[in-house]
C-alpha positions in Angstrom: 0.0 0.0 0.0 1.1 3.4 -0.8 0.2 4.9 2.3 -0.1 4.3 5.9 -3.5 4.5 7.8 -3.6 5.9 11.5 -7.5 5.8 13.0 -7.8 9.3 15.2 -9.8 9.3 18.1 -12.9 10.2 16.6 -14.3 6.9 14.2 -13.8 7.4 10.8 -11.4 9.7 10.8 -8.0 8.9 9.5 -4.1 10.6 9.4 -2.5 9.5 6.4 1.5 9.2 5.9 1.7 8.7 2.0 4.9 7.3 1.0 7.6 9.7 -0.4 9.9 8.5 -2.9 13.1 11.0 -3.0 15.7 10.9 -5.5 18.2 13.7 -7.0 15.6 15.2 -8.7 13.0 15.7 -5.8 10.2 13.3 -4.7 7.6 11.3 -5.9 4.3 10.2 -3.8 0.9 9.6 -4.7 -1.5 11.8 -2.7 -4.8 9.7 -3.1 -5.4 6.1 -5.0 -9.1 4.8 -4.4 -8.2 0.8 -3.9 -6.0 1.9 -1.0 -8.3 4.3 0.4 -11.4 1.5 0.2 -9.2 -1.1 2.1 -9.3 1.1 5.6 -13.0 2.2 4.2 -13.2 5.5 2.7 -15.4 5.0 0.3 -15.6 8.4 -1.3 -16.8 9.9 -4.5 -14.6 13.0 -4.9 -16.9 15.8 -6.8 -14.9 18.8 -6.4 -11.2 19.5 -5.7 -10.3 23.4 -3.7 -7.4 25.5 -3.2 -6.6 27.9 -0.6 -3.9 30.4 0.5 -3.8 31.8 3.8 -1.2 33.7 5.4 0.4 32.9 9.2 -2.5 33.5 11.8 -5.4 33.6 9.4 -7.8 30.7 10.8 -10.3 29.3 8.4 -13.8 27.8 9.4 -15.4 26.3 11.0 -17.6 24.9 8.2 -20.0 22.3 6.5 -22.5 22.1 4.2 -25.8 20.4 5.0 -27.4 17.6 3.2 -27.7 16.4 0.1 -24.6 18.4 -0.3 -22.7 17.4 2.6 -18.9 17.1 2.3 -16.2 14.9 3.3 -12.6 16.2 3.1 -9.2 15.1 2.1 -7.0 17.8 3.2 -3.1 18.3 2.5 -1.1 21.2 2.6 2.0 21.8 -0.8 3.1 25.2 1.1 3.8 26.0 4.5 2.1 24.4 7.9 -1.2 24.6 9.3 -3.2 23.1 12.4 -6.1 21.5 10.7 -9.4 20.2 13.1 -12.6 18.0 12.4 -15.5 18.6 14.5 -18.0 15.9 14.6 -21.7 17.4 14.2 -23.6 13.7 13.7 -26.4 14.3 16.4 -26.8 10.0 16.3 -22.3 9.9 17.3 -21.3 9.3 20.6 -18.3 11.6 19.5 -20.7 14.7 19.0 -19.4 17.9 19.9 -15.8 16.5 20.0 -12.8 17.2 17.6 -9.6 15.5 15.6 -6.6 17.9 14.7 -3.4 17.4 13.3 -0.4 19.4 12.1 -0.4 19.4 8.1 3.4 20.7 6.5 4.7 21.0 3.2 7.5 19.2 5.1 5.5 15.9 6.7 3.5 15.7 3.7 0.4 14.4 6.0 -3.3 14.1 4.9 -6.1 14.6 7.0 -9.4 12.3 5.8 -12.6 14.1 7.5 -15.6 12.5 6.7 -19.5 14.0 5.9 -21.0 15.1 9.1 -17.7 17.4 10.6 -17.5 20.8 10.4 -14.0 22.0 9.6 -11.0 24.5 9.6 -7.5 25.2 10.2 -5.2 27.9 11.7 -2.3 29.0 9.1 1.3 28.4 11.3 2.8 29.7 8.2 1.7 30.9 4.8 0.3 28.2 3.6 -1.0 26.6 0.7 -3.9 24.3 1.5 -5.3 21.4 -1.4 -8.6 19.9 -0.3 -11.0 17.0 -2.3 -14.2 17.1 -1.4 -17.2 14.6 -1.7 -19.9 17.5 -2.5 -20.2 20.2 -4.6 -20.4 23.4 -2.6 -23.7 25.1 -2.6 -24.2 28.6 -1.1 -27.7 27.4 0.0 -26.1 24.2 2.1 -23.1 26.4 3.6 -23.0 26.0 7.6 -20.3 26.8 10.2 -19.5 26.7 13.6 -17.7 29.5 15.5 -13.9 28.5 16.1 -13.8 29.3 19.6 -17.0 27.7 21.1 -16.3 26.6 25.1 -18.5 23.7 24.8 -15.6 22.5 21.9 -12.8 23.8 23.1 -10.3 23.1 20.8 -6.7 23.6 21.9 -5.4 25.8 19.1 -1.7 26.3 19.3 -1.9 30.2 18.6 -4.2 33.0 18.6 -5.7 33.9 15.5 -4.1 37.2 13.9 -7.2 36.9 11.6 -10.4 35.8 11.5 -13.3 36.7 8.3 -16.6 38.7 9.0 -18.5 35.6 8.2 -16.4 32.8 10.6 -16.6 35.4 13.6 -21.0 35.5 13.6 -21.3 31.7 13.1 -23.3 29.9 16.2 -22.2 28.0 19.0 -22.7 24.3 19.2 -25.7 24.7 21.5 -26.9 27.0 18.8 -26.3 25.3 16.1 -29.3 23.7 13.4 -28.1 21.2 11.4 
């Protein structure tokens, strides 16, 4: 297998290590190969692939989009280094309310597999670069979030924010939240 599968806390939700093949010229790695992926069980029909650039401190999210156009994520990072989290919002999970993170780097190479049902963002530790697949099509309609800094989450980010959009500072609370 091409990569190597580690199960977070949270079921369903995987760290991958994809295997880097260096030589004089560079490196080599394949960054997603469906047999693989459907061994561990992701089972996922990518729809749409996303880009983003952020610069150190911005923080991005927390979002989803609601059915039929929910959205799991395959998140890597070509440029700099971010602190990427996955909040589960499945209402049926015993894991509601709770979060996965992990440090995504040009350098590790890491991906980060966040299945339908999470909300999610990421803090930029450096400029960063940020290539995501996703299982849904966005849809303005279907677009939810939750605010990054909700008590009742409390996720442990490693910095404070330098900036934050209009629109990711007004989202609601978890206690607030419809899905």
């Amino acid at each position: 297998m091409a990569f190597e599968f580690i199960e977070l806390e949270i079921e369903g939700t995987f760290k991958i290590k994809p295997r880097i093949f260096p030589d004089g010229r560079g490196y080599f790695t394949e960054t997603y190969k469906r047999s693989d992926f459907e061994k561990v069980g992701i089972k996922a029909d990518f729809r749409q692939d996303n880009q983003s650039s952020s610069t150190k401190g911005v923080i991005r999210g927390l979002h989803f989009q609601r059915e039929p156009y929910a959205q799991g994520k395959l998140v890597r990072v070509v440029k700099g280094m971010i602190f990427d989290v996955g909040v589960d919002l499945r209402r049926d999970s015993r894991t509601f309310g709770k979060y996965i993170s992990a440090i995504l780097s040009e350098e590790n190479k890491e991906i980060l597999w966040i299945p339908e049902g999470f909300a999610h963002g990421f803090l930029a530790m450096e400029d960063s670069v940020v290539l995501y697949k996703a299982t849904g099509e966005y849809n303005k309609d279907s677009e939810g979030g939750l605010i990054w800094d909700d008590p009742a989450v409390n996720i442990k980010w490693p910095a404070k924010p330098a900036e934050i959009s209009g629109k990711d500072k007004l989202w609601p609370s978890l206690e607030d939240l419809k899905l």
